[in-house]
C-alpha positions in Angstrom: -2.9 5.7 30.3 0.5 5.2 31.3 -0.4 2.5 33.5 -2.0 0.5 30.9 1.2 1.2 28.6 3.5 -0.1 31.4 1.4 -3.3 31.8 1.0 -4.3 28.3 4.6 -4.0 28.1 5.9 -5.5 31.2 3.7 -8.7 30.4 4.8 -8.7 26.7 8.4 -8.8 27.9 7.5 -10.9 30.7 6.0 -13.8 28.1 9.0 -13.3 26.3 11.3 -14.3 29.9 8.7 -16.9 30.4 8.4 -18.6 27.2 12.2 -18.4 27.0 13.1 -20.2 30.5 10.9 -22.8 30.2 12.0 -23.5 26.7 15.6 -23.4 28.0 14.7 -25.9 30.8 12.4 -28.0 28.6 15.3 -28.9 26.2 11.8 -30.0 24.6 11.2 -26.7 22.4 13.7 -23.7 20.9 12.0 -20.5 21.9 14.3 -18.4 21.1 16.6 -18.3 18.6 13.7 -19.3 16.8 14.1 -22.6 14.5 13.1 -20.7 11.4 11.6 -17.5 10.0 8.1 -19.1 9.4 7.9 -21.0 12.9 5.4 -20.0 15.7 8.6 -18.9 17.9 9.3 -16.3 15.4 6.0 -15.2 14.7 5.5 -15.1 18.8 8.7 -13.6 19.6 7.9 -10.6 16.8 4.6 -9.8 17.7 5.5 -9.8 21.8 9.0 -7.3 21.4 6.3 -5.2 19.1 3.8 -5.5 22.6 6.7 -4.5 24.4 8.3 -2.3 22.4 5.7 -0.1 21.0 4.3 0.8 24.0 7.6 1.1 25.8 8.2 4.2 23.0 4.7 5.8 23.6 5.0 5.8 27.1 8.7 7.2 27.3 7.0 10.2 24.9 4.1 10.4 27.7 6.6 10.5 31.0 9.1 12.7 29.5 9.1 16.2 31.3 11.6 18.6 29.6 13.5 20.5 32.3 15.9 23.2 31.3 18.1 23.8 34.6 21.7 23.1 33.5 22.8 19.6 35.6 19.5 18.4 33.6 20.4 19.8 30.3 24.2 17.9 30.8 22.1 15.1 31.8 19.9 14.9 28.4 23.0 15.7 26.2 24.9 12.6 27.8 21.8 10.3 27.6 21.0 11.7 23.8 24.8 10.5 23.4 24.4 7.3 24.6 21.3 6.2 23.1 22.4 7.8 19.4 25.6 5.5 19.9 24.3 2.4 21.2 21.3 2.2 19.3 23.2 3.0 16.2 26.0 0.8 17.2 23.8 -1.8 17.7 21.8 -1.7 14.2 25.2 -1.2 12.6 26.6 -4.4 13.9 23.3 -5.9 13.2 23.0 -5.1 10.0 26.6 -6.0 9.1 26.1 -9.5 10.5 23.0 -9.7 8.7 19.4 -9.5 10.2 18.0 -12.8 9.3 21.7 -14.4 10.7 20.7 -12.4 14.2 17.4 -13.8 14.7 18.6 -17.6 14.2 19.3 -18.0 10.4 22.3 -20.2 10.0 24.1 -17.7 7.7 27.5 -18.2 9.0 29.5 -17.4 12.2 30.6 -13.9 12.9 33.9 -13.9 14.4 35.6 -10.6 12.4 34.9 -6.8 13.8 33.3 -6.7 16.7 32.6 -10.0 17.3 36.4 -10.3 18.0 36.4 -8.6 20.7 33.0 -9.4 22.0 30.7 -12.7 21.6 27.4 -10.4 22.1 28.3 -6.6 20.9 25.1 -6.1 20.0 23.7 -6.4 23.6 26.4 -4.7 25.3 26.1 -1.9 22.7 22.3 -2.0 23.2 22.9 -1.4 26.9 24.8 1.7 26.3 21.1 3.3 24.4 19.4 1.9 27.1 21.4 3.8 29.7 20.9 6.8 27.9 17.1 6.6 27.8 17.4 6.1 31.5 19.2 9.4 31.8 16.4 11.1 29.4 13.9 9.5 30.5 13.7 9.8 34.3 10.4 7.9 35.0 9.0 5.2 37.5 7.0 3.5 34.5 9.9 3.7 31.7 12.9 2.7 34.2 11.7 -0.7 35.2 11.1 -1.7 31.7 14.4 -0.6 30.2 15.6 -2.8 32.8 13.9 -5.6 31.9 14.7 -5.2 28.4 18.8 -5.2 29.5 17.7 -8.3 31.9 16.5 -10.1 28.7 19.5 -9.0 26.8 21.7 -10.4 29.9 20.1 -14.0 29.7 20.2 -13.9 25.6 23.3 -15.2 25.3 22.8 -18.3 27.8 19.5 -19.2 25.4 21.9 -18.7 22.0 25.3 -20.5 22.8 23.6 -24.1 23.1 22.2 -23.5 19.4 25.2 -22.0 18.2 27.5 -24.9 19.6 24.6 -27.2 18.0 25.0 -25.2 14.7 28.9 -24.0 14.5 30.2 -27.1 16.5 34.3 -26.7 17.0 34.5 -23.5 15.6 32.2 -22.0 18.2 33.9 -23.7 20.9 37.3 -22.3 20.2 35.4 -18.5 19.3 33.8 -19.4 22.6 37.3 -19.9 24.8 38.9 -17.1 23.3 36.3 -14.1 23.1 34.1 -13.0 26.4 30.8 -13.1 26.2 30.1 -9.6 27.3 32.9 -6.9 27.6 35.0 -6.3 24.8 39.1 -7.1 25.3 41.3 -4.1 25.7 
C-alpha cells in the first residue's frame, strides 16, 4: 500500500515539474500560474497537487511509528512546532493576499507585511511545515516526497516572476531589486 501511495504521488508531483518546465521553455503555454480559474492549467494543476497531496497525507498516517524514548519525544514536539507554524504561516499569508490572487488572479501586487521582507513568504514559510513533518515523520516513502514538494516550491518562483513582470510591469521590477526572493531581510 505504501508503495502504491508513494507512486501516485511522486508521478502527480512529477507531472506537475514536467508540465511546468516545458511550459517555462516552450514560452508557447503558461502552466503555471495558470491563465485563469476556468483554464485546463488550473483544472490540471488542482487535480494533480490533490494526486499528490492526498496520498502524501495517507501515507505519512501509514509510516508514522510513535516512539516514546525522550530524544524522539523532543524530536516530535519540535517537528509538531514547525509544521503548526509554517503551515499556519503559510495559509495566513495566503489568505491575507487572497487565494484566487495566489493561484494567478491579477488582484493586485502584495508588497505590505511579509511580502516586504520576502518576494515568496509563502514558500519559505511552507518549508518550515515541511521540515517539521520530516522530523515527525521519519520515513523512506514520506521524505522524498516532502522534498520534492520544497523542490517544486524552490522553482515556483522562477515560473511566477516572468508573469508578474508581464502583469505588474515597473512596479514589479523595483519590488523585484529591492526584496529577495527567498529569505526575509533582518
Amino acid at each position: 500500500m505504501s508503495l502504491a501511495l508513494f507512486i501516485i504521488s511522486a508521478l502527480s508531483a512529477g507531472c506537475i515539474l514536467a508540465l511546468s518546465l516545458v511550459a517555462h521553455f516552450s514560452r508557447r503555454i503558461q502552466f503555471w500560474p495558470p491563465p485563469n480559474g476556468k483554464s485546463w492549467q488550473h483544472w490540471t494543476f488542482k487535480a494533480l497537487f490533490r494526486g499528490f497531496l492526498y496520498p502524501l497525507l495517507v501515507l505519512s498516517y501509514l509510516e508514522f511509528e510513535l516512539q516514546t524514548e525522550p530524544p524522539r519525544l523532543f524530536q516530535y514536539a519540535v517537528g509538531i512546532a514547525m509544521l503548526v507554524i509554517g503551515f499556519g504561516l503559510a495559509l495566513s499569508i495566503t489568505f491575507n493576499m487572497g487565494w484566487r490572487n495566489a493561484f494567478g488572479e491579477k488582484r493586485g501586487l502584495n508588497t505590505d507585511g511579509w511580502f516586504a521582507q520576502s518576494r515568496n513568504p509563502v514558500y519559505v514559510a511552507t518549508w518550515i511545515g515541511l521540515a517539521g513533518w520530516a522530523l515527525i515523520v521519519q520515513s523512506l516513502y514520506v521524505g522524498p516526497l516532502l522534498a520534492l514538494w520544497a523542490a517544486l516550491y524552490l522553482l515556483a518562483p522562477f515560473l511566477e516572476e516572468p508573469w508578474l513582470e508581464e502583469q505588474y510591469g515597473d512596479a514589479y521590477q523595483t519590488y523585484k531589486k529591492s526584496v529577495p526572493r527567498f529569505f526575509f531581510r533582518v
